[in-house]
C-alpha positions in Angstrom: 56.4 9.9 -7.9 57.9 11.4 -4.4 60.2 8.6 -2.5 57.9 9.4 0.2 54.9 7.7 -1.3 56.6 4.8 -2.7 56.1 1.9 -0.7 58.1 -1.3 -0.9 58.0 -4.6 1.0 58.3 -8.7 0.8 55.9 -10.9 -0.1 55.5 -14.6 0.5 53.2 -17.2 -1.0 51.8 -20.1 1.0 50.0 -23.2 0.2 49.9 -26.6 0.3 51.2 -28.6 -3.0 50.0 -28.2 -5.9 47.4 -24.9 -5.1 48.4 -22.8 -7.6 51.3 -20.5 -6.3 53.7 -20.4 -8.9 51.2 -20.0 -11.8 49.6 -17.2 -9.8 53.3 -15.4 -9.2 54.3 -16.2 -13.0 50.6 -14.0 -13.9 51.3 -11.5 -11.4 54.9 -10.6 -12.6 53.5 -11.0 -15.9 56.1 -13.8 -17.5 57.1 -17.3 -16.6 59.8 -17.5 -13.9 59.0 -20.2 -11.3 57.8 -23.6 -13.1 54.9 -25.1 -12.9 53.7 -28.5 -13.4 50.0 -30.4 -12.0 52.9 -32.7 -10.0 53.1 -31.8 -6.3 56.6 -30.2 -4.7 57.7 -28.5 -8.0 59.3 -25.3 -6.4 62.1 -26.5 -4.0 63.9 -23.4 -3.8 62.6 -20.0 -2.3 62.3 -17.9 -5.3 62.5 -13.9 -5.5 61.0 -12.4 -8.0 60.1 -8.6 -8.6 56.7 -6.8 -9.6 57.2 -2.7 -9.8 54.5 -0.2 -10.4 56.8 3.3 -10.3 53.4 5.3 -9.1 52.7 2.8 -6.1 55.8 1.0 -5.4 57.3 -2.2 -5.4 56.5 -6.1 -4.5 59.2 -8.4 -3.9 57.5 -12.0 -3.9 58.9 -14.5 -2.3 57.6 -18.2 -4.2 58.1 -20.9 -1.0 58.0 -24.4 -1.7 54.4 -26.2 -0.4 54.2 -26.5 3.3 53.6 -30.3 4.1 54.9 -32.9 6.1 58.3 -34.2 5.3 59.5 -37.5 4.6 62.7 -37.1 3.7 66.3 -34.5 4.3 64.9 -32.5 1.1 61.0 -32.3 2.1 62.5 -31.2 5.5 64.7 -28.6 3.7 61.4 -27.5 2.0 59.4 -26.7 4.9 62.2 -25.4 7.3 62.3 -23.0 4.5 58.3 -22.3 3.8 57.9 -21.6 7.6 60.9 -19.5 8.1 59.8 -16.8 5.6 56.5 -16.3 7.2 58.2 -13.9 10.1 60.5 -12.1 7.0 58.0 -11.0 5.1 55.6 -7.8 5.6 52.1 -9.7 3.5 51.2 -13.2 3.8 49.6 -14.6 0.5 47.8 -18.1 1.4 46.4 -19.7 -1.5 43.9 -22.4 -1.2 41.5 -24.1 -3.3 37.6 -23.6 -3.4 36.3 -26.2 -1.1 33.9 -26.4 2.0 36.2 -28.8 3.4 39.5 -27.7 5.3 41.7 -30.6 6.2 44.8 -31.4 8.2 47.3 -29.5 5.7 45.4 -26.7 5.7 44.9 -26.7 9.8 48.9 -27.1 10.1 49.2 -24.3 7.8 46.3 -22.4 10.0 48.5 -23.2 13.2 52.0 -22.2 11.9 49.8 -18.6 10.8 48.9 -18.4 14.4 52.6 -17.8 15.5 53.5 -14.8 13.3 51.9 -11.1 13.6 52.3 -10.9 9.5 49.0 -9.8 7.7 47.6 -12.5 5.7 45.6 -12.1 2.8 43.4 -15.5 1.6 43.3 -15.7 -2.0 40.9 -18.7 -3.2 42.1 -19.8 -6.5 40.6 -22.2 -9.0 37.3 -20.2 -8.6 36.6 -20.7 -12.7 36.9 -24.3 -11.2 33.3 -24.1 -9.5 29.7 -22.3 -9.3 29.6 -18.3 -8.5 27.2 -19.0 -5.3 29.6 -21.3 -3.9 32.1 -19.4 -3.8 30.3 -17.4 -0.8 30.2 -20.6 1.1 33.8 -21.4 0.7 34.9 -17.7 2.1 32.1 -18.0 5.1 34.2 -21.4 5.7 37.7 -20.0 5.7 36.8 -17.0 7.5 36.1 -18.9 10.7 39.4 -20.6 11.0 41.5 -17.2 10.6 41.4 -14.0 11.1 42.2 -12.8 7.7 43.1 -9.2 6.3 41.3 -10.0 3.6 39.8 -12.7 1.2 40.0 -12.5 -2.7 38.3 -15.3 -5.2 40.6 -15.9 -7.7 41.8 -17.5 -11.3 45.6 -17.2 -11.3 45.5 -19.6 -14.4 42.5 -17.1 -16.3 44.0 -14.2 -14.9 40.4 -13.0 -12.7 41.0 -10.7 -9.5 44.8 -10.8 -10.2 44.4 -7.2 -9.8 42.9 -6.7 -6.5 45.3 -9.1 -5.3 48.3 -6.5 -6.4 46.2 -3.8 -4.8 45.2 -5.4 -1.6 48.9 -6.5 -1.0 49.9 -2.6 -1.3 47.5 -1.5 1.3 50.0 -3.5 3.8 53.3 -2.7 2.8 55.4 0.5 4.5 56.7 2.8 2.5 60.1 2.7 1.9 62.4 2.5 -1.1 63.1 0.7 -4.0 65.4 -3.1 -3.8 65.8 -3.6 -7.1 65.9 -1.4 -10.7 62.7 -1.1 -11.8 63.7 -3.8 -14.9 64.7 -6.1 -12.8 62.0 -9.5 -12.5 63.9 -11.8 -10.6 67.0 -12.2 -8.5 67.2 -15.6 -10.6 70.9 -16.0 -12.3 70.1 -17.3 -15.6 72.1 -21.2 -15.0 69.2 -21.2 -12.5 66.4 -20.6 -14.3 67.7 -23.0 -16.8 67.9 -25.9 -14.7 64.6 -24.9 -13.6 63.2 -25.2 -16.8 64.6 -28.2 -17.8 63.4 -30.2 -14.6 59.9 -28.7 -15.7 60.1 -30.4 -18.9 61.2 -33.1 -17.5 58.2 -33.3 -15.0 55.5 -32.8 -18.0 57.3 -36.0 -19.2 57.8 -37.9 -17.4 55.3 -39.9 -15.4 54.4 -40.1 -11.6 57.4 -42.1 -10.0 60.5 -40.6 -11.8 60.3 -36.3 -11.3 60.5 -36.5 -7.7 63.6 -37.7 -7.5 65.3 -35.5 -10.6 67.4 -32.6 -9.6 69.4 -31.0 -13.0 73.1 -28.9 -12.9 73.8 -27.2 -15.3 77.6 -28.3 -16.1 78.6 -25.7 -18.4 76.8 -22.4 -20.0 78.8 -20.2 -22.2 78.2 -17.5 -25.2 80.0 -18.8 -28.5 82.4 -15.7 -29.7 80.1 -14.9 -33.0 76.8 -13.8 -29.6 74.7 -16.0 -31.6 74.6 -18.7 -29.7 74.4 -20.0 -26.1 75.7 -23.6 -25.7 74.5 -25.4 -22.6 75.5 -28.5 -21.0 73.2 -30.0 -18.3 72.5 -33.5 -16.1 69.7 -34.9 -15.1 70.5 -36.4 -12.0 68.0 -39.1 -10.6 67.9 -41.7 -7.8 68.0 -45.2 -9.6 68.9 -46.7 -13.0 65.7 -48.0 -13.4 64.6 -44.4 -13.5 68.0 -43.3 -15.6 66.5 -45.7 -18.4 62.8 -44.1 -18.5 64.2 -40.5 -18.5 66.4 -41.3 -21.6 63.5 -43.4 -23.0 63.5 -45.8 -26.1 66.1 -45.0 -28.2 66.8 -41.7 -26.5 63.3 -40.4 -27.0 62.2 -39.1 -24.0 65.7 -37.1 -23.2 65.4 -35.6 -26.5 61.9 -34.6 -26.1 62.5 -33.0 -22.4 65.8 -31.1 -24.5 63.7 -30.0 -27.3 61.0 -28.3 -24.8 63.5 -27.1 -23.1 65.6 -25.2 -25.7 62.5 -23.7 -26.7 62.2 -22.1 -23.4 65.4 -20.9 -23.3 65.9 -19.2 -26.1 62.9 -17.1 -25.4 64.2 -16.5 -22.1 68.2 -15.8 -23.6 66.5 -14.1 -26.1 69.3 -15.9 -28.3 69.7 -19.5 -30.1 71.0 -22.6 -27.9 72.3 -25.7 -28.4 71.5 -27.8 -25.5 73.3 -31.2 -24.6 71.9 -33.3 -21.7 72.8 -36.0 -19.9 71.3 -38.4 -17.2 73.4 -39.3 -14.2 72.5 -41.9 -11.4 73.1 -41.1 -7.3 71.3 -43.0 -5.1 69.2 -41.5 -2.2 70.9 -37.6 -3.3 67.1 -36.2 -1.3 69.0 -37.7 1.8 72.1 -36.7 1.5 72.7 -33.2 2.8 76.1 -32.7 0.5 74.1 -33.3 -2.4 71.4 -31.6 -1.9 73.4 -28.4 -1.1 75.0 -29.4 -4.4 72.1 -29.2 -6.4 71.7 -25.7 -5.3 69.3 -26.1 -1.8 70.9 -24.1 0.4 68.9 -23.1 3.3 70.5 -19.4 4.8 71.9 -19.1 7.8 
C-alpha cells in the first residue's frame, strides 16, 4: 500500500439519545469500547476510538454525547461538546431511528447540520426493528429535510450494512497519513475505560432515577509485583443518600452485583485477573458544579 493512496480522516457520530451510536462504533471497531445501556445520555465524554484497514486507510471516530437540550452545567457540557465536533471532523455520521415522523430533536439536529460544510452520511438504524417496504418510506422522509451524501439502512446491533457504512465513509475522507499505529483501537487510557465500565454496570442496575446522577473515579489502579493481578479501587459518586442506599442495595447486594459485572469486563479487557473494591460516595448537585464535573474527568478543550 503506497502512502499516497492511504487516506485518513475524523469521524463523528450524531444522534439524539439513545439511537444507537455507541453500539454501532463498538461493531464498527469490532470490540466494546464506548458503553452502552437502553438509558438515555450514557456517553458524556467525546470518545476516540480507531478503525484501520492498511489497504484503504484509516477512520478515527469520534463517539459524541446525544445532542439535546440541556438542563443542567453537565447536559450543557454535553452538547457544547456534540456541536463543536461537527466543524472538526471531515464525515458526519447521523444516526436516527426508522420512523416517518421527524420531531423537534431531530429538526435541532437538522439546523445545527445546516451551519457546517461537513458531508453527512444518514445511517437509519434499528431497521431489523420494522418491515423492508417501510424502510423506503422512511429514507423518502429524511431525504427532504437534508441534503445528504448519502443514506444507509442499518442494524448496528445485528451487524447489517455495517460494511457499506465503512466504505461510504472512505469515499469522503482525503488522503493523508496514518494517526495512530495500526494496533491501536482507542486513545482511551485504561483507568478510563474502567470507570466507564463500571458506570455501565451500574446503569444495567440500577433503575431509572439513580444512573443519571452517578459519575465513578477510579481511586487507585495498580499491577501487584507477581503481573497476575490488577487491583482496582473505585467510587461511585451519586447526588443524594437516598440514592447512596439503592446503589449499595440490601445488604450490599446491588454494589456487589454492579462489582462482579464489572470485573468481568475488565479482565477481558486487562487481559489479566482483578480484584476490584468499590465504594459509594455522596456530593450533592456534582452535574452543577463545574469543579466537579472537571473532576470526574469532563473537560471540555480549549
Amino acid at each position: 500500500m503506497t502512502a499516497a493512496n492511504f487516506k485518513s480522516g475524523f469521524v463523528t457520530i450524531i444522534g439524539r439519545p439513545n439511537v444507537g451510536k455507541s453500539t454501532l462504533m463498538n461493531r464498527l471497531i469490532g470490540q466494546k469500547i464506548a458503553i452502552t445501556s437502553n438509558k438515555p445520555q450514557t456517553t458524556r465524554n467525546r470518545i476516540q476510538t480507531v478503525y484501520t484497514d492498511m489497504e484503504k486507510g484509516q477512520i478515527v471516530f469520534l463517539d459524541t454525547p446525544g445532542i439535546h437540550k440541556a438542563k443542567n452545567k453537565l447536559g450543557e457540557y454535553m452538547v457544547n461538546v456534540a456541536e463543536k465536533t461537527l466543524n472538526e471532523v471531515d464525515v458526519i455520521l447521523w444516526l436516527v431511528e426508522p420512523s416517518n415522523f421527524i420531531g423537534a430533536g431531530e429538526q435541532h439536529i437538522a439546523e445545527q447540520l445546516r451551519k457546517v460544510n461537513t458531508p453527512v452520511i444518514l445511517i437509519i438504524n434499528k431497521v431489523d426493528t420494522v418491515k423492508k417496504e417501510q424502510v423506503l418510506e422512511y429514507i423518502d422522509t429524511y431525504r427532504k429535510i437534508y441534503d445528504f451524501a448519502e443514506i444507509i439502512p442499518t442494524s448496528a446491533l445485528r451487524g447489517e450494512n455495517v460494511d457499506d457504512v465503512i466504505d461510504s465513509i472512505f469515499k469522503y475522507l482525503p488522503y493523508g497519513p496514518q494517526f495512530y499505529d495500526e494496533d491501536t483501537i482507542t486513545d482511551q487510557p485504561e483507568r478510563a475505560i474502567c470507570a466507564e465500565i463500571i458506570r455501565e454496570k451500574a446503569l444495567h442496575a440500577l433503575n431509572d432515577e439513580v444512573p443519571h446522577g452517578i459519575a465513578v473515579a477510579i481511586d487507585r489502579m495498580k499491577e501487584r509485583k507477581s503481573g497476575d493481578m490488577i487491583d482496582i479501587d473505585a467510587t461511585i459518586v451519586c447526588e443524594r443518600d437516598s440514592h447512596k442506599g439503592i446503589i449499595i442495595g440490601k445488604q450490599g447486594a446491588m454494589l456487589k452485583k454492579i462489582g462482579t459485572n464489572a470485573r468481568y469486563e475488565m479482565e477481558r479487557l486487562l487481559d489479566t485477573k482483578v480484584n476490584l473494591k468499590l465504594w459509594v460516595k455522596v456530593k450533592k448537585d456534582w452535574r452543577d458544579s463545574d469543579f466537579l464535573i472537571k473532576n470526574f474527568g469532563y473537560h471540555e478543550e480549549d
